[in-house]
MIZAPA-371795 format. One record per residue (C-alpha): x, y, z. Coordinates in Angstrom, 2 decimals, padded with zeros to 5 digits, always signed. Example, Ala and Ser with C-alpha at 12.3 -4.5 7.8 and 13.67 -1.06 7.14 Angstrom:
! MIZAPA-371795
REC       X       Y       Z
REC +012.30 -004.50 +007.80
REC +013.67 -001.06 +007.14
! end
This chain:
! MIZAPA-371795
REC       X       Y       Z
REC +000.00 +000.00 +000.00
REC +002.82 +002.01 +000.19
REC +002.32 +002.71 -003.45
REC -001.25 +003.80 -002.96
REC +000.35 +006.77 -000.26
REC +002.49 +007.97 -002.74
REC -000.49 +008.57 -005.04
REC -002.51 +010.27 -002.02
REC +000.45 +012.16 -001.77
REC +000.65 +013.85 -005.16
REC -003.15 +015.18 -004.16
REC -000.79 +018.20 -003.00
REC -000.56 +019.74 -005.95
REC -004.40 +019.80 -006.35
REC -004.23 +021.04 -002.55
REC -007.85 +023.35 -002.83
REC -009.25 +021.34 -005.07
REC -008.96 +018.20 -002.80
REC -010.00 +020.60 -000.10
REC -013.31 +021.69 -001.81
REC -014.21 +017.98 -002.51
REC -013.67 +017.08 +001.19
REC -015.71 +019.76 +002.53
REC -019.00 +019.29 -000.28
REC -018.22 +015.79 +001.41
REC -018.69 +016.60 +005.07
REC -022.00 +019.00 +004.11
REC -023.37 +015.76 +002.11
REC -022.53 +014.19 +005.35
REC -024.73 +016.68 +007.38
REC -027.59 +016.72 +005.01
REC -027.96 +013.27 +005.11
REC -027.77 +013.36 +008.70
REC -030.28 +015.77 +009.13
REC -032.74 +014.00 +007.02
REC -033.67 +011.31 +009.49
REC -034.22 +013.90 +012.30
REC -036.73 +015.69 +010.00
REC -038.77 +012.28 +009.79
REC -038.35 +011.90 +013.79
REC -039.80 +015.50 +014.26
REC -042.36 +015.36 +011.65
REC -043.73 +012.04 +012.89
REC -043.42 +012.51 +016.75
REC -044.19 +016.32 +016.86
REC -046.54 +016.74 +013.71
REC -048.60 +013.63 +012.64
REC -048.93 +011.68 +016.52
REC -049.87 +015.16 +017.67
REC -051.45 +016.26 +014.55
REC -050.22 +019.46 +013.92
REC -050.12 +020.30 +010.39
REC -048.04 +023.28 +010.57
REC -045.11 +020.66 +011.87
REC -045.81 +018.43 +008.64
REC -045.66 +020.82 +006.42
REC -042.77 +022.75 +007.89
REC -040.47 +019.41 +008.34
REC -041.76 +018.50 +004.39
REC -040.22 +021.85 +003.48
REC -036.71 +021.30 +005.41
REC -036.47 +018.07 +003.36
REC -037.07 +019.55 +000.29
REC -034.18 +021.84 +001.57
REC -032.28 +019.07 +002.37
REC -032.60 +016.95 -000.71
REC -032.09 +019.93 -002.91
REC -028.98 +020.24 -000.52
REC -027.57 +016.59 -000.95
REC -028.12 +017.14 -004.44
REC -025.45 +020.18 -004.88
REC -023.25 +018.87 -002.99
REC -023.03 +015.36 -004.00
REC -022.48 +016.81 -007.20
REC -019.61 +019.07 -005.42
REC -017.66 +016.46 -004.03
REC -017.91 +014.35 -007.48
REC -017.08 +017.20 -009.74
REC -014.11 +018.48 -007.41
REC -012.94 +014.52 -006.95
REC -012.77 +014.04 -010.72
REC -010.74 +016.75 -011.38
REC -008.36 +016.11 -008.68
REC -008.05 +012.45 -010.28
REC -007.83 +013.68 -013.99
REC -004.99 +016.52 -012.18
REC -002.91 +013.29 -010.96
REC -003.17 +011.27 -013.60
REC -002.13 +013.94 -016.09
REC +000.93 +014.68 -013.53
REC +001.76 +010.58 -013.23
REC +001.51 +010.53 -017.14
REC +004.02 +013.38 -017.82
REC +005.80 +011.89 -015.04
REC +006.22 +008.47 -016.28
REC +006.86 +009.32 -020.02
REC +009.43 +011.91 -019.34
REC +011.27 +008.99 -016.95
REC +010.70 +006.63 -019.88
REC +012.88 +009.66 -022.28
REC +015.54 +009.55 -019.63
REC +016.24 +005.69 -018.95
REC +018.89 +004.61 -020.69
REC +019.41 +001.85 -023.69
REC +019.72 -000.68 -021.43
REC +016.46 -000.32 -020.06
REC +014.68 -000.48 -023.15
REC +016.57 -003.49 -024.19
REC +015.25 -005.57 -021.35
REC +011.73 -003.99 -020.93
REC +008.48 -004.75 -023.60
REC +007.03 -001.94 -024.96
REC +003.67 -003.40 -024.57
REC +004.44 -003.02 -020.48
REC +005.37 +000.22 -020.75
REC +001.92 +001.13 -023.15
REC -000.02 -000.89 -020.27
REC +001.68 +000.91 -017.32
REC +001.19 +004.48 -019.32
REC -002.85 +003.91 -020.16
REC -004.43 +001.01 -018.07
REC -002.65 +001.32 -014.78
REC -003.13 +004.84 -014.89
REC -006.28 +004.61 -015.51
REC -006.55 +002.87 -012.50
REC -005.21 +004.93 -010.41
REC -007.49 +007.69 -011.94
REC -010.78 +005.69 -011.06
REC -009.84 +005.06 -007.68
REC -009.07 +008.53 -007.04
REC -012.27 +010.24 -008.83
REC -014.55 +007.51 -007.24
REC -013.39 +004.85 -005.20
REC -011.70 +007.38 -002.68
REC -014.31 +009.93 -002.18
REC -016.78 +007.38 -001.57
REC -014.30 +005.71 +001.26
REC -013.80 +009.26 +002.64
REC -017.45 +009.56 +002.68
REC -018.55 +006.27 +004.29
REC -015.67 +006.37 +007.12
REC -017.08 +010.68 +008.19
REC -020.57 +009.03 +007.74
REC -020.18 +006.03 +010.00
REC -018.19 +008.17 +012.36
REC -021.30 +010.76 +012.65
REC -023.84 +008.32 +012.27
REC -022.58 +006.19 +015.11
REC -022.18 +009.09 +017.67
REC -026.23 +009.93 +016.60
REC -026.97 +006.29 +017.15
REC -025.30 +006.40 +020.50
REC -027.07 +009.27 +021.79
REC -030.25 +008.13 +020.18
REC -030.01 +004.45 +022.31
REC -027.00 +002.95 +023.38
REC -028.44 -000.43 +022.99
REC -029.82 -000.52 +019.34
REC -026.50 +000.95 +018.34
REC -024.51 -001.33 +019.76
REC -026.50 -004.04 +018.18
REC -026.41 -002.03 +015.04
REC -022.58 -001.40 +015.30
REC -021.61 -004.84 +015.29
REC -021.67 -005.24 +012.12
REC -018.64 -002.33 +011.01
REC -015.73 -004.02 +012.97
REC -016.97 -007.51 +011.16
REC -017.12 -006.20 +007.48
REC -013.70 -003.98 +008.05
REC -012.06 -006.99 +009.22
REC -013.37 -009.42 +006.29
REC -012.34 -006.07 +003.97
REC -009.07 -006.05 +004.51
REC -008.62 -009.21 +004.07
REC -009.96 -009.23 +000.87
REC -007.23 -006.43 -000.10
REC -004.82 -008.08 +001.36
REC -005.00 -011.20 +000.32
REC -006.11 -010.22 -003.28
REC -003.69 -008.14 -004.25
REC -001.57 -010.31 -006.43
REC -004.48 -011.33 -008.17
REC -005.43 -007.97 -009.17
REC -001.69 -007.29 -010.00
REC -001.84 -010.35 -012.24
REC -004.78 -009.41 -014.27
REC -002.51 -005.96 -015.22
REC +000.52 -008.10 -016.32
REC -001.84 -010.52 -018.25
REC -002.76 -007.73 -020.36
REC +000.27 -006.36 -020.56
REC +000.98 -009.87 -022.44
REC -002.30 -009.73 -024.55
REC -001.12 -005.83 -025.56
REC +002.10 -007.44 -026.42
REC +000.64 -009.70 -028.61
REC -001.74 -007.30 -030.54
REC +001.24 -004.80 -031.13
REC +003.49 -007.48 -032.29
REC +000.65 -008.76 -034.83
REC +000.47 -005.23 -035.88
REC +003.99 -004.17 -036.23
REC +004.33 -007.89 -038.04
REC +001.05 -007.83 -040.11
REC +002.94 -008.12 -043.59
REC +004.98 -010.81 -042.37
REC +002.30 -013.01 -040.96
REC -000.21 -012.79 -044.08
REC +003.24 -013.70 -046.45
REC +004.07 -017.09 -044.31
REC -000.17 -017.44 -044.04
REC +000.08 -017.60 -039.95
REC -003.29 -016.03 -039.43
REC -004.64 -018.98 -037.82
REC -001.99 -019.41 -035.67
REC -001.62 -015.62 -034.22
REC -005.52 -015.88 -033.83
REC -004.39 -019.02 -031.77
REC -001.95 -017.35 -030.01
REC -003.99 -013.79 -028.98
REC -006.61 -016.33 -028.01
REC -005.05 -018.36 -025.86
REC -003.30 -015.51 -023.97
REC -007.30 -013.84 -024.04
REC -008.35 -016.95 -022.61
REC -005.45 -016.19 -019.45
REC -006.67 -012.77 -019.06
REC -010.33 -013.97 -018.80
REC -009.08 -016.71 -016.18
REC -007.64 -013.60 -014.00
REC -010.35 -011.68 -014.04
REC -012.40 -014.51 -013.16
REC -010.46 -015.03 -010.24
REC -011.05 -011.51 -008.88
REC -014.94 -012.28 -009.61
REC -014.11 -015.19 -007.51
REC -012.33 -013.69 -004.53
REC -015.08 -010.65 -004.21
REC -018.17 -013.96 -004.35
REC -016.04 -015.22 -001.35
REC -016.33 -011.94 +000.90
REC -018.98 -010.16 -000.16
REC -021.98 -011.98 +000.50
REC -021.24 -012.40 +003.99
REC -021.29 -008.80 +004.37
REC -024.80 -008.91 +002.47
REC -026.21 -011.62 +005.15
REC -025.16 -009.20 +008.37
REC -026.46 -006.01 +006.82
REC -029.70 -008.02 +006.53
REC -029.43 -009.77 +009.88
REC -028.56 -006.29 +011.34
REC -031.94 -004.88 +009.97
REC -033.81 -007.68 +011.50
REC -032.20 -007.44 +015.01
REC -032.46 -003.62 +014.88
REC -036.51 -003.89 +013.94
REC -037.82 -006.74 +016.36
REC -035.63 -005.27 +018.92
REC -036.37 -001.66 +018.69
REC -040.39 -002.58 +017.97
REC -040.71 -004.43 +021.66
REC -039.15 -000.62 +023.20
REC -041.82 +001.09 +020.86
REC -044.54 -001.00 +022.27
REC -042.92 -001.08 +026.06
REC -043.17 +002.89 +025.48
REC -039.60 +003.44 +025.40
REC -038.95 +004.45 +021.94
REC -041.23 +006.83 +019.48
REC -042.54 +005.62 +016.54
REC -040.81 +008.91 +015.06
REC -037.24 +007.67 +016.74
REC -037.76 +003.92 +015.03
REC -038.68 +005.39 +011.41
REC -035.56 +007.84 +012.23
REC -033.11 +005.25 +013.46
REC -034.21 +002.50 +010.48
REC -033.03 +005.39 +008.51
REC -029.58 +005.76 +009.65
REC -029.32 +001.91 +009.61
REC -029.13 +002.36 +005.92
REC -026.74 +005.32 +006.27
REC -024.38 +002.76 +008.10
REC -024.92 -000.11 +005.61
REC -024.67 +001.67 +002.67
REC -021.05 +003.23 +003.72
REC -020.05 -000.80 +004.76
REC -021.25 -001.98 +001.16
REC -019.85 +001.23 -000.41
REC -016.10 +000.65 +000.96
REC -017.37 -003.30 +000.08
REC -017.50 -002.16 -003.83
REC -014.31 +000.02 -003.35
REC -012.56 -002.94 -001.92
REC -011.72 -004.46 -005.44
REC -010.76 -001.09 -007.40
REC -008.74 -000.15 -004.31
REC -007.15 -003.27 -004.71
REC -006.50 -003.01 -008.14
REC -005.19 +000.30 -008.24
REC -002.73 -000.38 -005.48
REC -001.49 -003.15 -007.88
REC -001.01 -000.39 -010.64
REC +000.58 +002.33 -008.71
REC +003.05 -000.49 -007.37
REC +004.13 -001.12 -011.47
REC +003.89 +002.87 -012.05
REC +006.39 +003.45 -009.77
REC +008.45 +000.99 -011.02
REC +008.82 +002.61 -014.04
REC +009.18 +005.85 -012.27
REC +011.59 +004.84 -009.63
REC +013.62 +002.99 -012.00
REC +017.49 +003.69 -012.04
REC +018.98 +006.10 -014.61
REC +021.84 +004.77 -015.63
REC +023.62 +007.07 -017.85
REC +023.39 +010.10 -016.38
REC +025.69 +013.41 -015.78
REC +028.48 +013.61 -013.44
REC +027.63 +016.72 -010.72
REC +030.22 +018.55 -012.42
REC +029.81 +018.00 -015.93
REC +030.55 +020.88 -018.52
REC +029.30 +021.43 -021.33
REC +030.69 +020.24 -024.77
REC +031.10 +022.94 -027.60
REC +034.09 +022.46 -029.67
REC +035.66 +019.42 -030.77
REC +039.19 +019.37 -032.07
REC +038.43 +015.61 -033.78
REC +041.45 +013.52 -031.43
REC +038.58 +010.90 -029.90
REC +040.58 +008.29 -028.22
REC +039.31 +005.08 -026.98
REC +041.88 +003.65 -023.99
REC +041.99 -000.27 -023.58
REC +037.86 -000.02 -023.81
REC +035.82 -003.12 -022.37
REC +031.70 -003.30 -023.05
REC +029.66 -005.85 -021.63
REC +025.89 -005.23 -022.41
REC +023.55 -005.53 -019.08
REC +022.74 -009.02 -018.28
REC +025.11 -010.18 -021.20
REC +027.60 -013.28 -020.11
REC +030.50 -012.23 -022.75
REC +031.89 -009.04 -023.32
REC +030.71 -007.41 -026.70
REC +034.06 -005.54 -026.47
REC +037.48 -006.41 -025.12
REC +040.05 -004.00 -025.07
REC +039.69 -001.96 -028.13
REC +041.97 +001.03 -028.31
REC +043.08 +003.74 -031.12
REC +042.98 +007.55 -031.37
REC +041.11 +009.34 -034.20
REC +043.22 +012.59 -036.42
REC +041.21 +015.94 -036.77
REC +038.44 +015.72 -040.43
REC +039.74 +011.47 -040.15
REC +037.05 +009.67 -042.38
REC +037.41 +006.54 -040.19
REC +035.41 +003.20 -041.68
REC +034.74 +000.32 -039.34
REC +034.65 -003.22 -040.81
REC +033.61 -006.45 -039.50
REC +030.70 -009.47 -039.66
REC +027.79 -009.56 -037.85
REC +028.17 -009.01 -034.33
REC +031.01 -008.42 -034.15
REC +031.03 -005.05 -032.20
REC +030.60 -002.80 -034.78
REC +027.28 -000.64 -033.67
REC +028.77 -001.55 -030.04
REC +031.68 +001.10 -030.52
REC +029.50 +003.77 -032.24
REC +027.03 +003.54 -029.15
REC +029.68 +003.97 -026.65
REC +030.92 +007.49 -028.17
REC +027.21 +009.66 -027.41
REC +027.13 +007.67 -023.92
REC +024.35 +004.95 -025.03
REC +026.14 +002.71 -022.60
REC +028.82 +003.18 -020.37
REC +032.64 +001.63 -020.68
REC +032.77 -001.27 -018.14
REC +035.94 -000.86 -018.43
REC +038.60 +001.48 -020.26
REC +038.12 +005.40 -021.17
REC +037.22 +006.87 -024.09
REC +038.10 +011.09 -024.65
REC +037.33 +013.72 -026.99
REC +040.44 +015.80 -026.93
REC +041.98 +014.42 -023.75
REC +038.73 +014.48 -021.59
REC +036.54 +011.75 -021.32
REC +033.26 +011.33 -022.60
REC +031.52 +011.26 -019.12
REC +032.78 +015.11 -017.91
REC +030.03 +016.09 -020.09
REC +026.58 +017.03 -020.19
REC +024.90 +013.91 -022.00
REC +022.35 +016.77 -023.18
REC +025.38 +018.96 -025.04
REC +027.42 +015.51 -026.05
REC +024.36 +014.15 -028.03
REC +023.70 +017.28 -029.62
REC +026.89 +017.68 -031.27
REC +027.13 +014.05 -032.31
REC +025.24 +013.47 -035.63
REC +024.10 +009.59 -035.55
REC +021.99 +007.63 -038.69
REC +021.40 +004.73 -036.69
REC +021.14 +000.63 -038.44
REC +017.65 +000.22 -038.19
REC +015.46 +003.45 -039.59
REC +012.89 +005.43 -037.43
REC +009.95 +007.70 -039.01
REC +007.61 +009.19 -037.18
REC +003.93 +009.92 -038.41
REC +004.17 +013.53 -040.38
REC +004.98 +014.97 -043.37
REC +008.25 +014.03 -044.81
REC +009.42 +017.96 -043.91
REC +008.59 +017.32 -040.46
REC +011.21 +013.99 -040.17
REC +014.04 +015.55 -042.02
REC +013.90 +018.76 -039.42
REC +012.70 +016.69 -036.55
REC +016.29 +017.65 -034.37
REC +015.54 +021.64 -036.05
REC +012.03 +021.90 -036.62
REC +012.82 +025.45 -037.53
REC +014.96 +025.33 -040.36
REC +014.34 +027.07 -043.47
REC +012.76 +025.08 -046.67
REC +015.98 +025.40 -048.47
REC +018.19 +024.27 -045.44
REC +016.05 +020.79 -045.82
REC +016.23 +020.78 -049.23
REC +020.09 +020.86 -049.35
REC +020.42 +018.40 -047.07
REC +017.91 +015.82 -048.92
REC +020.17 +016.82 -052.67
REC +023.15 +015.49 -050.32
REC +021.02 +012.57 -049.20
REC +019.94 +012.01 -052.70
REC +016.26 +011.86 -051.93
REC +015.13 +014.88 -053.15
REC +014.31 +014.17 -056.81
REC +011.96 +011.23 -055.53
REC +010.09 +013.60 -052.41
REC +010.22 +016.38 -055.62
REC +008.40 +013.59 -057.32
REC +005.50 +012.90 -054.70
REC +002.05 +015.07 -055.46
REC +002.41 +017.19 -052.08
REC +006.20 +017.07 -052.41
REC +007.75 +017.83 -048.56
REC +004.29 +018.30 -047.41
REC +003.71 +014.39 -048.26
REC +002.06 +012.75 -044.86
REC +004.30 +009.81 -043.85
REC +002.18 +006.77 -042.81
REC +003.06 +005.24 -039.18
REC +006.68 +003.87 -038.83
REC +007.57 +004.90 -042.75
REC +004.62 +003.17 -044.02
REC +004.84 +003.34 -047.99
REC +008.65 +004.23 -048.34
REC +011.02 +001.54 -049.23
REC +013.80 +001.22 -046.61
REC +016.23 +003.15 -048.88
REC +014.38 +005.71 -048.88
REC +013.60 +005.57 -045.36
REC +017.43 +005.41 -044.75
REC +017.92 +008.43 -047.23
REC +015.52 +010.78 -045.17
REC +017.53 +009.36 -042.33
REC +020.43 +010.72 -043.74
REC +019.06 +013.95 -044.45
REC +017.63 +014.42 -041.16
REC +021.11 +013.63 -039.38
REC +022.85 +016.30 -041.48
REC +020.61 +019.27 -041.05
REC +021.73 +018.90 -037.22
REC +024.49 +020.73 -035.76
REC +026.80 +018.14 -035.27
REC +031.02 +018.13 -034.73
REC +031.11 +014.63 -035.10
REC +029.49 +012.21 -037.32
REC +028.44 +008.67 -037.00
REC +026.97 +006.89 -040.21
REC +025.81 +003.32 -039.33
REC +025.47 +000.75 -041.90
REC +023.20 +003.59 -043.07
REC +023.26 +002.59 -046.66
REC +023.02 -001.32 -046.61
REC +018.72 -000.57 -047.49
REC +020.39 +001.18 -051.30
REC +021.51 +000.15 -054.17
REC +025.50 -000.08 -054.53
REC +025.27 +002.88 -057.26
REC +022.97 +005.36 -055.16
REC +025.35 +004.66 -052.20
REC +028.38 +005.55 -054.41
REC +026.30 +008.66 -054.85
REC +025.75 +009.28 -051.46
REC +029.02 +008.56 -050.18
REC +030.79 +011.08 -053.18
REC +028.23 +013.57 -051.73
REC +029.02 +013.17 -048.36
REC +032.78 +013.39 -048.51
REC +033.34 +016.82 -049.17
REC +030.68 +017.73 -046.46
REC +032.14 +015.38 -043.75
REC +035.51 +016.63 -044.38
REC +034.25 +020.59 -044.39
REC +031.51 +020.33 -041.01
REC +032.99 +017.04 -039.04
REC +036.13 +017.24 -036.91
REC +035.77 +013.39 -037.40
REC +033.42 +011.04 -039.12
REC +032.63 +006.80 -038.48
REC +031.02 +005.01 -041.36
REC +030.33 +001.41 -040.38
REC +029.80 -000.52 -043.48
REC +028.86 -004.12 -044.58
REC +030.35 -003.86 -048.33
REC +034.23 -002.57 -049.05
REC +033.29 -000.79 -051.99
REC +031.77 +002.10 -050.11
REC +034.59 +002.50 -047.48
REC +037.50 +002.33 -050.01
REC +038.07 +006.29 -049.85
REC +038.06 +005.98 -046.13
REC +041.48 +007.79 -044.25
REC +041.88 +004.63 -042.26
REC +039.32 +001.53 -042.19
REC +039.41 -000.88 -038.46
REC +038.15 -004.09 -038.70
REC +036.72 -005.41 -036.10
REC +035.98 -008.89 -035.02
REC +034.91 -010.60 -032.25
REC +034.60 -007.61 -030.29
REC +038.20 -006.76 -030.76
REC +040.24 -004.59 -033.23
REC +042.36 -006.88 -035.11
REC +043.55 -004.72 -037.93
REC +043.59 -000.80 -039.22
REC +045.07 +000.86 -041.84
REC +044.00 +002.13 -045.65
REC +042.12 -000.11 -047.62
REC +045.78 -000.84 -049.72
REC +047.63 -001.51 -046.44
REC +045.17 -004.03 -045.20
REC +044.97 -005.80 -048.51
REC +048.76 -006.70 -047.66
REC +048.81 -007.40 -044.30
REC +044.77 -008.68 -043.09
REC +043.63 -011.86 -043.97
REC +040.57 -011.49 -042.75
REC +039.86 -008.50 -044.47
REC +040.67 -009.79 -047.96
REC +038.61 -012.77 -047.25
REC +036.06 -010.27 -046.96
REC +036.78 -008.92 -049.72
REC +036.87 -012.12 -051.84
REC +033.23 -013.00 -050.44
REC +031.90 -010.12 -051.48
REC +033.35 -009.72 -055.18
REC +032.04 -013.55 -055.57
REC +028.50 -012.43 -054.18
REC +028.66 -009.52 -056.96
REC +029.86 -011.81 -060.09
REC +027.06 -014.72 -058.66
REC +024.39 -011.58 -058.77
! end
């Protein structure tokens, strides 16, 4: 529950609202309290004595009164749900700007679909139990409390009898939350699997109708529906188990409370007034008990998704700035990496082991090597992706971690393997890191990218809508706009990877003659990680990388003479061309 008191905590920043909810509450509470003792008097002092005046005057006051209950019921609700929509907008902000800040290594361990659950459902949650669930526990715990002491003055005896049945249905309550939580909890992470399911499917649509798997995803989304339904049904279970017994004691209450307060109205101890009044509060303390009885599962449940919110918003930041980082602004292009180790989080082997060189100011440096072989690793490690576990690396003498990740990143220029677009016009995703650069700023960049005869091409041009993820470009062209959008930044250094392998051989030649004169002119040092030779030939020096370490570097002459491994790299790929 500690969870739960960090979300009745953030009510402080809705301080008067909170305020103006609790206090329609405690005039709800009065009106309804009142009501009864308008019966009492109208019964006792205006029908047994029949005096109309009395009637009609006590008819008036709970016209007043219900007209009263009215306003403010509506008061506490209104005030209540804004609160809850206040903190749920605050935990929402809260939780995506935490999700911005957590580093790589976060996101390569946790499922997006989680995180989408965490950000909508759970939230959600938390929202309901705030707007609702909360005010109406509030509400029955001040009305019990002022219904009891009335009860008590009214006759110690039926009130005791009446009373009996609070202690009961609190203990049997808290059970229930206690004992249920995990099951509530559960139901959250089953659909967190479900969403996981549904986004893969979507993400993978193209792929499942070409290998004709739509039976078996069907299958699959079922069977994990079929789970969720099994949770739920277990909650339905656990509230059959505890509520009904609360039921049978309200009802054996009301019986109790009637036979025994009948024999005092007959022995002349009691009014007939004071019965009709007192069976009235009866239902203002059972309707409180079955209130908090309803809350009881959404309480539960909302505990269960504050607990996973915080997770997320609690979690560690792993890369972050050193107290007395500076700022980056100039780079002289001498990036050094010292006897460098990587291990990724969780990872067994190290994707890196001891890779060390020093770069030479406008360098065009080319990084060689198979799959997996560390390639990406190194580029990552330069903007502070991941942190050295071992090892230094420094631009000009100082390392990488005296400075402001914010002012790092923003000189670093990075087209990364795999292409992101983002739903927009194709404008929009070439100046996404300047959104307000001038029309011909983007166009020179896409000429360099050699994109801008095809977007020149389109109907709307650069006002072209770009469907979800890239939806309707090829991935050369998606790589292209990459391209584009990396060079309109401000960067010192610049870090190309594999960002060609989607184009042809001949439009990368293109690219790459393009991008020469600019990298030497803007960069004070440039990495191109390629897959094929032919692109990297130009490069000052090329490292080939494998296994995680640096085995060779040199110009692509030198290494023809001296690596093995790079001409049998070579050799593969001049057969794959004469085979094509």
């Amino acid at each position: 529950m500690r969870a739960i008191q960090r979300v009745l905590g953030s009510l402080s920043n809705y301080q008067w609202i909170s305020l103006g909810a609790l206090f329609s509450l405690l005039l709800l509470t009065v009106a309804n309290a009142a009501t009864p003792q308008l019966f009492r008097w109208g019964i006792d002092q205006g029908i047994a004595q029949k005096n109309l005046q009395i009637v009609l005057y006590s008819a008036a006051w709970m016209v007043v009164a219900a007209i009263a209950r009215g306003l403010f019921n509506f008061g506490q609700s209104y005030l209540a749900e804004a609160a809850s929509q206040g903190v749920a907008y605050d935990l929402r902000n809260k939780i995506f700007s935490k999700i911005q800040n957590l580093s790589f290594s976060y996101h390569d361990k946790a499922q997006t679909s989680q995180l989408l659950t965490r950000v909508t459902s759970d939230i959600e949650q938390i929202r309901t139990f705030i707007g609702t669930s909360l005010i109406q526990v509030i509400g029955a715990v001040v009305t019990l409390v002022s219904v009891a002491v009335i009860l008590l003055v009214m006759n110690w005896q039926l009130a005791l009898i009446t009373l009996t049945v609070v202690p009961i249905s609190g203990w049997l309550m808290a059970r229930f939350v206690t004992r249920n939580e995990r099951i509530f909890r559960q139901v959250q992470e089953q659909l967190s699997d479900l969403n996981a399911v549904l986004q893969e499917n979507l993400l993978g649509i193209r792929v499942v109708k070409a290998f004709v798997r739509e039976s078996t995803e069907r299958s699959r989304y079922t069977t994990l529906n079929d789970a969720l339904v099994t949770a739920n049904m277990k909650t339905i279970s656990a509230i059959r188990n505890t509520f009904p017994f609360i039921f049978l004691m309200s009802n054996l209450v009301t019986v109790a409370v009637f036979g025994y307060g009948g024999g005092q109205v007959i022995g002349g101890k009691f009014s007939v007034g004071e019965l009709v009044a007192f069976n009235s509060y009866l239902v203002l303390v059972l309707q409180p008990i079955l209130l908090i009885g309803f809350a009881a599962p959404a309480i539960a449940q909302a505990a269960a998704s504050a607990e996973r919110v915080y997770e997320v918003v609690d979690a560690e930041v792993e890369i972050s700035d050193r107290p007395d980082a500076v700022e980056f602004n100039t780079c002289g292009g001498r990036i050094t990496f010292e006897n460098v180790s990587f291990r990724y989080p969780g990872a067994r082997t190290e994707a890196l082991k001891n890779v060390s060189f020093e770069t030479k100011p406008n360098e065009l440096i080319a990084i060689l090597g198979m799959t997996g072989s560390g390639k990406s690793t190194i580029m990552n490690l330069i903007p502070r992706f991941y942190d050295v576990t071992r090892g230094a690396i420094r631009i000009d003498g100082r390392d990488v971690r005296d400075f402001t990740l914010k002012s790092l990143r923003a000189h670093i220029g990075i087209v990364f393997q795999e292409t992101t677009l983002f739903s927009g016009t194709i404008r929009e995703n070439i100046a996404y890191a300047k959104p307000n650069a001038a029309l011909e700023q983007v166009l020179e960049v896409a000429k360099t990218a050699q994109i801008h005869e095809f977007i020149a091409s389109l109907p709307d041009s650069y006002e072209t809508m770009v469907g979800e993820r890239g939806i309707g470009l090829s991935g050369g062209q998606k790589q292209r706009i990459a391209i584009a959008r990396t060079l309109l930044t401000d960067y010192s250094i610049l870090i190309l990877d594999d960002s060609t392998s989607a184009v042809d051989a001949k439009t990368a030649a293109q690219i790459q003659a393009e991008l020469d004169n600019l990298m030497r002119q803007k960069a004070c040092v440039t990495f191109v990680v390629a897959q094929r030779i032919s692109t990297i030939k130009n490069a000052d020096r090329i490292f080939l990388v494998d296994k995680g370490q640096l085995v060779a570097q040199g110009t692509h002459e030198e290494l023809m003479q001296t690596s093995p491994l790079y001409g049998a790299i070579l050799e593969s790929q001049v057969k794959q061309k004469e085979n094509k």
